[in-house]
N, C-alpha and C positions, 0 to 999 in steps of 0.2 A: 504494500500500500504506500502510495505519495505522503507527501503532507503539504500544505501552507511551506514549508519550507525547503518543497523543488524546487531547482532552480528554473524552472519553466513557467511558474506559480508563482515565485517570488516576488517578481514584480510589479503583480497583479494584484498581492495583496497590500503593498508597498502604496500604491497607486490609489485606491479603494479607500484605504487608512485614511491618506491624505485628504479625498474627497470627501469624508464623509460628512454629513450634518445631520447631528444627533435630532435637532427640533423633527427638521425634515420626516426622520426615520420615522417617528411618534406614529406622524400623518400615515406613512405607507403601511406600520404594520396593521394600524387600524385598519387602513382599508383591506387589507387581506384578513382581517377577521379573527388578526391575531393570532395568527400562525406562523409565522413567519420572525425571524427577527434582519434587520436592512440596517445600512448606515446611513441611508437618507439621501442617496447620490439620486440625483435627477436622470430619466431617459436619455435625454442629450449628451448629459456629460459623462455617464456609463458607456454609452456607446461611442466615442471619441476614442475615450480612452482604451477600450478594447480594439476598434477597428486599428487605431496606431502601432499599435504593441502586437496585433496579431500579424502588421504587415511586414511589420521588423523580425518576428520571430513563425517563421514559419514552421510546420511541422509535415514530415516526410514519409512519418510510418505510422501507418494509420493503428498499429498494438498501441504506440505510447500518445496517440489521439487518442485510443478510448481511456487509458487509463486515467488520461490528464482530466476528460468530460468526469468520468465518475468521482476521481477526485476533487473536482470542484463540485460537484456535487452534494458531496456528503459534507462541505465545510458550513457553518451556521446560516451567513447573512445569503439574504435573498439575491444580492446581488450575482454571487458565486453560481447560479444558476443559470441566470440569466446570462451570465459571460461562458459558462459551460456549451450552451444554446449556439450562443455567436462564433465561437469556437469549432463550432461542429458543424454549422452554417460553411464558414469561410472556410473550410478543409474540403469541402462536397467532392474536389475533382480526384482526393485520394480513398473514399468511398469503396469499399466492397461490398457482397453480398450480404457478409456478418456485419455489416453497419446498424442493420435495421433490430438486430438485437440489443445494438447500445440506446437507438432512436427508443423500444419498447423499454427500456430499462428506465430511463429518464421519464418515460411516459407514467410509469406509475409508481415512482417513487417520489415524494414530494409531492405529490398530485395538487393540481390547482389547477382552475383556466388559463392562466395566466401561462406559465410553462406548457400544459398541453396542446392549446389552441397555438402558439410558436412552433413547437414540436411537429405539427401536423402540416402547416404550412412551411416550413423550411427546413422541415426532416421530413416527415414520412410522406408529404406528395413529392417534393424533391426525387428522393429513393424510391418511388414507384414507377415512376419515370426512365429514370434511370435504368432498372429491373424489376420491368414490368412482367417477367415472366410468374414473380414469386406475388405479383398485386391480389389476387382473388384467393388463394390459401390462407394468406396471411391474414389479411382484411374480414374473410369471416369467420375466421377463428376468435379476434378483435368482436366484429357485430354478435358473436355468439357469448361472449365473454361473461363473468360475473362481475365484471371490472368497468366501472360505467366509464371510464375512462378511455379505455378501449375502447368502450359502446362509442364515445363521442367523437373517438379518431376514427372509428370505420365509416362515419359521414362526413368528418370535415378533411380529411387528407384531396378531398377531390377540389378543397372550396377554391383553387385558384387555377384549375385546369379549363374552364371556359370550354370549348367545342372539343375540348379533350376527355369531358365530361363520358365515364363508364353510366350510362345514363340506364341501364338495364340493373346494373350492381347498384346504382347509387338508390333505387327503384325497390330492390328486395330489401335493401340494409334499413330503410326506413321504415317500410313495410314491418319487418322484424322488431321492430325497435317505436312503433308509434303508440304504440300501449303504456309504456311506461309514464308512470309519475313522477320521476326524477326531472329536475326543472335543466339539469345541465344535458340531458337530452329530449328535452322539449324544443328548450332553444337552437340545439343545434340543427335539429330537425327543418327548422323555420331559418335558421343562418342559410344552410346550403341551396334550401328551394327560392329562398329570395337570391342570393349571387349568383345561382344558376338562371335565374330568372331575365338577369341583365343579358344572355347571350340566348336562352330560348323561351323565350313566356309564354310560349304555344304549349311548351311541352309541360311546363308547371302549370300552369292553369286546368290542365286537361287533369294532372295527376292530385292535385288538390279535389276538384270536384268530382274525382272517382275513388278516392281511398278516404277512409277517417281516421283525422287529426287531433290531435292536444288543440286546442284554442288560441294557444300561446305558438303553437306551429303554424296556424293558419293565419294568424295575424302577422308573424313575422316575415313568414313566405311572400306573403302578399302584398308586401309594400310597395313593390315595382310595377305592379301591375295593374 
């Protein structure tokens, strides 16, 4: 195991330290609900400071990429998650097959929206793409899952594929998945049919008024429309 005191991490945390702002922090962990503990660093200035440091220090094998995401991972502040993410974003072209087990790993550990809904948009649609051969095992293993986290990536990994949209898979996963009372796949349910909505409204509108929805799915879906 890493610590806060690799040299690859070091800087990171160095950096981090500097930034932080304790008032700031108060605000964020509130908003996360009190899970979380943050140093208070702003979006902006998080992401500055990792995209600098990650451009100066590249990483070439993708073992001591994952090691470094999980160790960041498992360190306290919220931040270290969030730069684990951008980390694992800005490496995409050294990506293997086995990536998509560190993309799941992050996925349900720490679980939050916050980290999942990133995760799924710049890890696991990214890597489906990429190999697409492993999309439809994997994915409804995910929609099949006890893990509503899962439940929630096997609908939004598609949200930023546009006419790339698996519009049959994204069809069943809902289908699967529109029963539940969990509000974080309610919403997600109504996320994707509304953003898919921007590129075919024909086809969401058709799917809306033929299958039954959560409320909170049909209102969100249907914004565009």
């Amino acid at each position: 195991m890493l610590s806060n005191d690799h040299p690859y991490i070091k800087p990171l945390v160095k950096a981090f330290k500097m930034a932080a702002d304790p008032a700031n922090a108060v605000f964020q962990k509130a908003y996360m609900r009190n899970q979380f503990e943050f140093f208070g660093i702003k979006t902006d200035a998080r992401r500055e400071i990792t995209k600098n440091y990650f451009r100066s220090s590249r990483i070439e094998d993708p073992v001591m990429l994952e090691k470094l995401v999980k160790e960041l991972w498992h360190l306290p502040q919220r931040e270290y998650q969030y730069a684990a993410q951008e980390l694992l974003e800005y490496h995409k072209k050294i990506w293997t097959e086995q990536t998509i087990e560190l993309i799941e790993f992050c996925i349900t550990h720490k679980s939050w929206w916050d980290t999942v809904d990133t995760l799924n948009s710049y890890g696991a649609g990214i890597y489906f793409l990429k190999f697409p051969a492993s999309k439809k095992d994997i994915t409804q293993r995910w929609n099949l899952s006890s893990n509503i986290w899962l439940n929630r990536s096997s609908l939004l990994f598609q949200l930023k594929y546009k006419d790339k949209t698996d519009t049959a898979l994204l069809a069943q996963y809902i289908k699967n998945l529109s029963g539940s009372k969990e509000f974080f796949i309610q919403k997600a349910i109504g996320w994707i049919l509304r953003e898919y909505s921007k590129t075919d409204p024909v086809w969401v509108r058709k799917f809306i008024k033929e299958n039954k929805l959560a409320g909170l799915s049909v209102r969100e879906g249907s914004k565009y429309l």
